[in-house]
N, C-alpha and C positions, 0 to 999 in steps of 0.2 A: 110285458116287454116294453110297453109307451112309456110306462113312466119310469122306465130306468132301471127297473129290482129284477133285474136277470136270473138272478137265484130264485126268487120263488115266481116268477113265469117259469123257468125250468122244475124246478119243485111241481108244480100243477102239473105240467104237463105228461112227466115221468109216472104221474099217478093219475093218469086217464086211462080208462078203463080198454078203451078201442079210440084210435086215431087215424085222420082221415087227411088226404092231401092238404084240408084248410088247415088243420092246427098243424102239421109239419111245416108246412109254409109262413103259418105267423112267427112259430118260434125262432124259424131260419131265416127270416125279413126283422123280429127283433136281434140277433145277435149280431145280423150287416148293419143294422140301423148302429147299434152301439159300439161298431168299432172290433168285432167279434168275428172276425170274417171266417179263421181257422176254424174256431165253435160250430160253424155255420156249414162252411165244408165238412167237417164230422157227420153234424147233422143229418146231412143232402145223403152222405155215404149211409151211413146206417137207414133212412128213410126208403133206398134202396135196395138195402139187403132183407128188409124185412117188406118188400113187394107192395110198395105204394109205388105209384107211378105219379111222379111231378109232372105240374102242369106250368104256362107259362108264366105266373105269379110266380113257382117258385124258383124257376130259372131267373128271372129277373132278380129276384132278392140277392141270389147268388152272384149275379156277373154284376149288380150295382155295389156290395158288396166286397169282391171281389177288386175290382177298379178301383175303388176309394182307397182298396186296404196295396195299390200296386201288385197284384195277384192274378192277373189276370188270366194269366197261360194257367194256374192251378184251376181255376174254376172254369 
């Protein structure tokens, strides 16, 4: 997600075997980072239908985010 290739940080991630708060959070902190903020909402929503519990890393990815993208009241 750093160096900008969103598609296959997402590609990786979709074929991890088990995910854990950290990888839901880096992919959700690279799609804020890149201007991706909607991706990111998706993200956060599926991350909690499938019973991870966010921590505050990945609230922050979200409301920073969120702010940059003028979205604020969504996130």
């Amino acid at each position: 997600g750093k160096c900008g290739s969103l598609e296959v940080a997402r590609h990786i991630f979709d074929k991890m075997p088990k995910r854990n708060v950290f990888s839901w959070s880096v992919m959700i902190a690279a799609y804020s980072q890149n201007g991706h903020c909607r991706d990111g909402l998706e993200l956060f929503q599926q991350m909690q239908l499938e019973g991870v519990t966010p921590d505050r890393i990945t609230f922050i990815s979200i409301l920073s985010g969120c702010s940059h993208a003028g979205l604020l009241d969504d996130g």
